[in-house]
C-alpha positions as CSV (number, residue, x, y, z in Angstrom):
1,X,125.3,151.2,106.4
2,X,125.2,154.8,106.9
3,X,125.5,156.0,110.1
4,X,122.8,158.9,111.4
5,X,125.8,161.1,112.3
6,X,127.3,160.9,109.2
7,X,129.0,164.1,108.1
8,X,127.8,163.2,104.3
9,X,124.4,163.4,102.6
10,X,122.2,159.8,102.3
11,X,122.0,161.1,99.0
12,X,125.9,161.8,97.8
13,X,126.5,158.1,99.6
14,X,124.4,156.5,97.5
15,X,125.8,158.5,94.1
16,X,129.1,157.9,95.3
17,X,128.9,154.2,95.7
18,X,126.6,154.0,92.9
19,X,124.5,151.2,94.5
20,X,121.7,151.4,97.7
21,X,123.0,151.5,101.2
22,X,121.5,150.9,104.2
23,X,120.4,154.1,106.9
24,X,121.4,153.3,110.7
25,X,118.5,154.9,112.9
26,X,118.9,156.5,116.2
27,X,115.3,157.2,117.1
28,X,114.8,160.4,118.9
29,X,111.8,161.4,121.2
30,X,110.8,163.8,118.9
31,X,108.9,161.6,116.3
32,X,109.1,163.8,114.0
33,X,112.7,164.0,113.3
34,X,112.9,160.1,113.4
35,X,109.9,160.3,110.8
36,X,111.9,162.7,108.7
37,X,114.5,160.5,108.8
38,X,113.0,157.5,108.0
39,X,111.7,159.0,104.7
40,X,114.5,160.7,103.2
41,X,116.2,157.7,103.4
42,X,113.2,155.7,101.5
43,X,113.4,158.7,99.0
44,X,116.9,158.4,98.5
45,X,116.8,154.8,97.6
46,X,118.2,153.0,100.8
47,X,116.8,149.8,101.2
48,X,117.1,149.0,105.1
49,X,116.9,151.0,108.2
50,X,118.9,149.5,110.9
51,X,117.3,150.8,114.0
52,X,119.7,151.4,116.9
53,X,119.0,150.8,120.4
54,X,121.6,151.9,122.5
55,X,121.7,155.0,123.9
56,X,123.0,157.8,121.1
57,X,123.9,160.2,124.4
58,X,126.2,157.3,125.2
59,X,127.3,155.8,121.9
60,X,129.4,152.4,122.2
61,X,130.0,152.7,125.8
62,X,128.3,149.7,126.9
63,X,130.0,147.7,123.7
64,X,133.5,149.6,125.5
65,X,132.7,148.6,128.8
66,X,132.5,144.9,127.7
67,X,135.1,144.9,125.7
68,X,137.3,146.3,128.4
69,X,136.2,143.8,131.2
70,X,136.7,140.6,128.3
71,X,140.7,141.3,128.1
72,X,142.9,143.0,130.4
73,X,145.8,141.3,129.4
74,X,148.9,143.6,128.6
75,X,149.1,144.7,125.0
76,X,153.1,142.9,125.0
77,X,151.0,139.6,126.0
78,X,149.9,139.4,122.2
79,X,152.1,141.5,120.2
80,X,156.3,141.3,120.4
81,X,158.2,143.6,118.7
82,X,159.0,140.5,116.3
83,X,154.9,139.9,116.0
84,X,153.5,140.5,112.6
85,X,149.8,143.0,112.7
């Protein structure tokens, strides 16, 4: 899945991999621009759009937040120096 901030093209993604992808979706208030979005991806061959609902202002922070609540353990509690990765 190709993410909407992506630094490279829909289009070079899907040459490079040689295969369809999917396009993530952050919709924006302009309609517009999600519309545009929406249909260079169809264009280009993607075959899902996986719509995001979290806040792109605030990417992953809510994910982080959890995350960080779930486990405060000290990093040594899992991994000794003799601990393989």
């Amino acid at each position: 899945m190709l993410s909407t901030g992506a630094s490279s093209a829909t289009e070079e993604v899907i040459a490079a991999r040689g295969a369809a992808i999917w396009q993530q979706l952050y919709a924006t208030d302009d309609f517009t621009v999600t519309q545009a979005v929406v249909r260079r991806a169809e264009k280009a061959g993607c075959t899902a759009i996986a719509l995001t609902v979290d806040s792109p202002g605030l990417r992953n922070v809510e994910t982080l937040k959890r995350a960080t609540l779930a486990d405060n353990r000290e990093c040594s509690a899992c991994h000794t120096p003799t601990s393989v990765a």
